[in-house]
C-alpha positions as CSV (number, residue, x, y, z in Angstrom):
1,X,0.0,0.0,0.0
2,X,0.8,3.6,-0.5
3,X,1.0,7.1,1.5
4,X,-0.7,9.8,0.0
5,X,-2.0,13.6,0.7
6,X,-4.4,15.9,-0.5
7,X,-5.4,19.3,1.3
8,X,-9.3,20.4,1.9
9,X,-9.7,23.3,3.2
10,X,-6.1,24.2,4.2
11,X,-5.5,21.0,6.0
12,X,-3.7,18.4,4.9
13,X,-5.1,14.8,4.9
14,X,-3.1,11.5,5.1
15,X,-4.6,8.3,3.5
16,X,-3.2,5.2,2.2
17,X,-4.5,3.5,-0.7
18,X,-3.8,0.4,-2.4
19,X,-2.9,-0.2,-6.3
20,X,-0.1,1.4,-7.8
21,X,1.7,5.0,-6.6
22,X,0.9,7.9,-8.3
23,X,3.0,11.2,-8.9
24,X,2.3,14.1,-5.7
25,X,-1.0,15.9,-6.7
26,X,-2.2,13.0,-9.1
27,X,-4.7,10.9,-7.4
28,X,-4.4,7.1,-7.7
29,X,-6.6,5.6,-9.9
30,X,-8.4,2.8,-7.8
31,X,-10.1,1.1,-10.7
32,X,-9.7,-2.3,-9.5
33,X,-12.5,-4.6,-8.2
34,X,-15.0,-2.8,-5.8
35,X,-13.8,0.6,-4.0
36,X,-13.9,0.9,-0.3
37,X,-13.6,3.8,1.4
38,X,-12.5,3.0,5.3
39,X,-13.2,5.9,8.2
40,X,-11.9,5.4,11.5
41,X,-13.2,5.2,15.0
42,X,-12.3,7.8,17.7
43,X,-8.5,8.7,18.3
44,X,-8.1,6.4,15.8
45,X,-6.0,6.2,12.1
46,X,-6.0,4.7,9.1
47,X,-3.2,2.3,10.0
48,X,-6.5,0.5,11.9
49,X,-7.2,-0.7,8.4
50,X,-3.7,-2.2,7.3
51,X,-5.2,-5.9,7.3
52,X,-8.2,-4.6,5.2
53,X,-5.7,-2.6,3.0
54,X,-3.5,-5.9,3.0
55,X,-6.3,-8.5,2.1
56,X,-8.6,-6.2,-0.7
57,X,-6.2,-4.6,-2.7
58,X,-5.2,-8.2,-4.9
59,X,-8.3,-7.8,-6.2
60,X,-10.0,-4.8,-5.2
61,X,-9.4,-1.2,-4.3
62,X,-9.7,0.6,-0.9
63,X,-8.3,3.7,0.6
64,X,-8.5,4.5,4.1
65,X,-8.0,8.4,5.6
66,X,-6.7,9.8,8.7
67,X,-9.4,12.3,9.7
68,X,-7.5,15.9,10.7
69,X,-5.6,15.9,13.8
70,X,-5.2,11.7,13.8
71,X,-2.2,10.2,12.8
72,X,0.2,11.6,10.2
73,X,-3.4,14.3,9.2
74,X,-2.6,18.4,9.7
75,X,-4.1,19.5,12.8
76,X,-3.4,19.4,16.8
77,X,-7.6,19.1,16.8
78,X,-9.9,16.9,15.9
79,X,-13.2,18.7,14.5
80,X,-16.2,19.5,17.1
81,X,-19.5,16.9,15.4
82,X,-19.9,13.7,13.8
83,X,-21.7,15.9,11.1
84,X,-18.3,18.2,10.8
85,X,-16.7,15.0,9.7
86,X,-19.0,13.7,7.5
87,X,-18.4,17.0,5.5
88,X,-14.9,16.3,5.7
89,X,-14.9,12.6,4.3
90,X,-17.6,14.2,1.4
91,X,-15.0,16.8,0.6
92,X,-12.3,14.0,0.3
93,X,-14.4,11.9,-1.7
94,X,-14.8,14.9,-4.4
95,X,-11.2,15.9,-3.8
96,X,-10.1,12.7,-5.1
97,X,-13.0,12.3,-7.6
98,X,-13.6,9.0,-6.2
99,X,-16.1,6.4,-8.3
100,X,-18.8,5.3,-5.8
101,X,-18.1,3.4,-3.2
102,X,-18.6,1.1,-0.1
103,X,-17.9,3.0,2.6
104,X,-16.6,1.1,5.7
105,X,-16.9,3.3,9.5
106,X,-16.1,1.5,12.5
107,X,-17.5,2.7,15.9
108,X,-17.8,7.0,15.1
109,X,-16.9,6.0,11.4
110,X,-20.0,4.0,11.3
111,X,-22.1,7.4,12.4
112,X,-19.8,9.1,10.0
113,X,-20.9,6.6,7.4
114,X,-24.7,7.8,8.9
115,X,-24.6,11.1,8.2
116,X,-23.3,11.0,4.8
117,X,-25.2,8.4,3.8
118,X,-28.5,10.2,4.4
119,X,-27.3,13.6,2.9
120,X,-25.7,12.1,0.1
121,X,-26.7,8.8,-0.7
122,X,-25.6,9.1,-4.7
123,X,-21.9,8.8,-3.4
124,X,-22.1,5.6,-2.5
125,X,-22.7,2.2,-3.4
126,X,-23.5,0.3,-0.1
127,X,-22.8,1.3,3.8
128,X,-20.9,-1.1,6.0
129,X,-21.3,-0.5,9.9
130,X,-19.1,-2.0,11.8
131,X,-18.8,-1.9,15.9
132,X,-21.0,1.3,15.7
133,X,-24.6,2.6,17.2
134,X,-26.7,5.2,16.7
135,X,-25.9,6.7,19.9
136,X,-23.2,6.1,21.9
137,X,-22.7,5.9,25.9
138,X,-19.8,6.4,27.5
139,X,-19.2,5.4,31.2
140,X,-18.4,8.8,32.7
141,X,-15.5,6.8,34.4
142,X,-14.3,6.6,30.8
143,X,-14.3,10.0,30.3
144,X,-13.2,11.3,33.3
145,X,-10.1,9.0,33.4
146,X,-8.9,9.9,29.7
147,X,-9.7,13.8,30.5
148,X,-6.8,13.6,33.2
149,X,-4.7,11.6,30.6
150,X,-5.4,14.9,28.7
151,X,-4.4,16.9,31.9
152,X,-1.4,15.5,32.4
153,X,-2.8,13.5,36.2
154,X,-2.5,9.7,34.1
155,X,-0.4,8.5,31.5
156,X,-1.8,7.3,28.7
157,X,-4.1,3.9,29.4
158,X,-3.8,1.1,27.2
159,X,-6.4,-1.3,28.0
160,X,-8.6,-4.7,26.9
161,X,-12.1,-3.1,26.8
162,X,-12.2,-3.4,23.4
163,X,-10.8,-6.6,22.9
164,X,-12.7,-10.4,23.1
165,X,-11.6,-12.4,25.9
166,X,-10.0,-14.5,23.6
167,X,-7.9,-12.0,21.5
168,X,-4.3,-12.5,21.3
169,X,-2.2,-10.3,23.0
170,X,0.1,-9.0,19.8
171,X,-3.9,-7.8,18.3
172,X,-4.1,-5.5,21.4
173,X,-0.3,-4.8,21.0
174,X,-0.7,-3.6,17.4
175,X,-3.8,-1.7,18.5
176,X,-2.1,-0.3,21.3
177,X,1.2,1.0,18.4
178,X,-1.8,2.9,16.5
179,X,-2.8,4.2,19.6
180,X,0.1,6.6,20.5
181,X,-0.1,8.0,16.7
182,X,-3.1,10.4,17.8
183,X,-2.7,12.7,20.4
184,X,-5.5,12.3,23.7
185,X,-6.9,15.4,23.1
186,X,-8.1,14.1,19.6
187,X,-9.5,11.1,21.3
188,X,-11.1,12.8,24.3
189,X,-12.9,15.7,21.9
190,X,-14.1,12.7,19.5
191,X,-15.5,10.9,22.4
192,X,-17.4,14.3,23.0
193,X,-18.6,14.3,19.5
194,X,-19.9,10.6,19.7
195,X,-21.6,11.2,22.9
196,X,-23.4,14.2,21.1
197,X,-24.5,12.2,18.4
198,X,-27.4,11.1,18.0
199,X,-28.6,9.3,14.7
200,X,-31.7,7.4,15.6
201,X,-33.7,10.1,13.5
202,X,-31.4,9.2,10.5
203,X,-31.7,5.2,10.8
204,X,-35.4,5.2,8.6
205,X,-34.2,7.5,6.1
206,X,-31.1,5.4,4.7
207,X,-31.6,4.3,1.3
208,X,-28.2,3.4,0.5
209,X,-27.8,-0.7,1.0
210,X,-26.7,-1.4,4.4
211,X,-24.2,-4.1,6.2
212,X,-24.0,-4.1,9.9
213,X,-21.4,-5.9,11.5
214,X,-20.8,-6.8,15.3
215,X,-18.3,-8.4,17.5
216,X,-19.9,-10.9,20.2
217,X,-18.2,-9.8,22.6
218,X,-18.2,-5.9,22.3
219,X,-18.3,-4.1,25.8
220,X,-18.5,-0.8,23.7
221,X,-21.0,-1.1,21.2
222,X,-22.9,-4.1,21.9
223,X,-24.9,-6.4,19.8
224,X,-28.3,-5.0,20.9
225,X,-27.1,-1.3,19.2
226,X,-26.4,-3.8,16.0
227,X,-29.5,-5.5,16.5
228,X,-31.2,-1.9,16.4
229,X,-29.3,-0.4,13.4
230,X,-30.2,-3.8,11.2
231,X,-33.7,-3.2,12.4
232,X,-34.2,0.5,11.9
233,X,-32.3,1.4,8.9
234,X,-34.6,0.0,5.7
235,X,-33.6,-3.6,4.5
236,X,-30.2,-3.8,6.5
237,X,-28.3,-7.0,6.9
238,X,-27.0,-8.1,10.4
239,X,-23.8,-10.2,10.7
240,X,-22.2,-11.2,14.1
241,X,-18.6,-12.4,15.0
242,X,-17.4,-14.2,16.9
243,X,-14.8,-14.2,19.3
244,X,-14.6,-9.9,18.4
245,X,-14.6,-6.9,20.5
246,X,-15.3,-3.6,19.3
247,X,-12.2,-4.2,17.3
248,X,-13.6,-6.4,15.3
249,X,-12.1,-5.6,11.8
250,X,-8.2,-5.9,13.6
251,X,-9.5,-9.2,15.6
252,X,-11.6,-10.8,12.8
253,X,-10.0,-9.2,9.9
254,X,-9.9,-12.1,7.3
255,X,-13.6,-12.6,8.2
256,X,-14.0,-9.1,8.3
257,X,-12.8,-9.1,4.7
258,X,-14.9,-11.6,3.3
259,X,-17.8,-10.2,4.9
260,X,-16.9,-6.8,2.4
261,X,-16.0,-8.8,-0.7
262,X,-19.3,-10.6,-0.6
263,X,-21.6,-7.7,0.8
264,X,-20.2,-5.6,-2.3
265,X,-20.2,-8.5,-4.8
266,X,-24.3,-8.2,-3.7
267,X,-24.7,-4.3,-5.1
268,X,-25.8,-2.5,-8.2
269,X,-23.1,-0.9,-9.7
């Protein structure tokens, strides 16, 4: 896979894409297969994605961004909504004149994938939620804990709340590497946004064809907020795994992968 930029609004945006690298300023062509675009959870980047990067791109294309302030993105902030972002990954998508494609949020890039799918459902194809709800809650223990990481009181936790029971430690290791790429002040003002979010109102009005994808055992998003989302948003498919967390795509990622080859392989184009 590749490194890329390309500036909207002043800020420059990190992605990597699969397929062939391109000149600076010439967008790669991602005319292979299916396209899938990949958004990131909270205080996350688009290294999250490697093993989806890794397993597509024989066959297909994908490109996954880091949203401003994460990972190698411009920016000491992250932006202050869910809907601020979703403008964001729409101006990316026209900023690379991208084909239409499946796009793929986990956790806040699932309400990401919301938004924009309800105020602009011509740019995409089909709409994969993965470890995601319609509105999130946070234990304020949670919060309070990673504002004093913020503050300087803790250092930064790495913990297995977001992990199966059964995942390997070198998954939460290579979780944990991603991690440290985004500063806790990112992370902290995205939980903010997430906990501000609320999408039920959008759930009825999605037209675009819709995957939803859970882990078993996520302590984050749990099954019953899949369960809702399949149930809500018109003709929505549900798919469970097991022995995943709320980092599914890292812990189940060659099932993960199929689940997107085959969901795709199911869509107009």
């Amino acid at each position: 896979m590749f490194a890329k930029y390309v500036t909207i609004d002043g800020t420059a945006i990190h992605y990597l894409h699969t397929g062939p690298s391109t000149l600076p300023g010439a967008a790669p062509a991602l005319d292979r297969g299916h396209l899938f675009l990949l958004v990131h959870a909270a205080g996350s980047n688009a290294g999250m994605w490697r093993r989806q990067l890794e397993g597509l791109g024989a066959e297909h294309s994908a490109l996954a961004l880091d949203l401003p302030g994460h990972g190698r993105s411009c920016g000491v902030d992250g932006l202050a909504s869910v809907e601020e972002y979703a403008t964001l990954v729409e101006r990316f998508v026209g900023a690379l004149g991208l084909r239409r494609c499946v796009l793929v949020g986990r956790s806040m890039g699932g309400a990401i994938g919301l938004v924009l799918a309800s105020r602009h459902p011509a740019l995409l194809r089909g709409l994969v939620l993965t470890c995601t709800t319609a509105r999130f809650a946070f234990p304020v223990e949670a919060l309070t804990q990673l504002h004093d990481v913020v503050r300087g009181r803790l250092p930064q936790q790495f913990g297995t709340e977001t992990f199966s029971p059964s995942t390997a430690q070198p998954i939460m290791v290579e979780a944990w590497r991603e991690q440290v790429k985004t500063d806790p002040r990112v992370r902290y003002t995205d939980l903010l946004a997430c906990r501000a979010f609320d999408g039920r109102a959008l759930l009825p009005r999605v037209r675009t064809p819709t995957l939803v994808v859970a882990g078993r055992d996520d302590a984050v998003t749990p099954v019953s907020c899949a369960e809702e989302l399949a149930r809500e948003i018109p003709g929505a498919r549900l798919s469970i795994l097991e022995a995943a967390g709320h980092q599914a795509p890292l812990e189940q990622s060659d099932a993960v992968n199929r689940l997107l080859v085959e969901f795709a392989g199911t869509l107009a184009r």
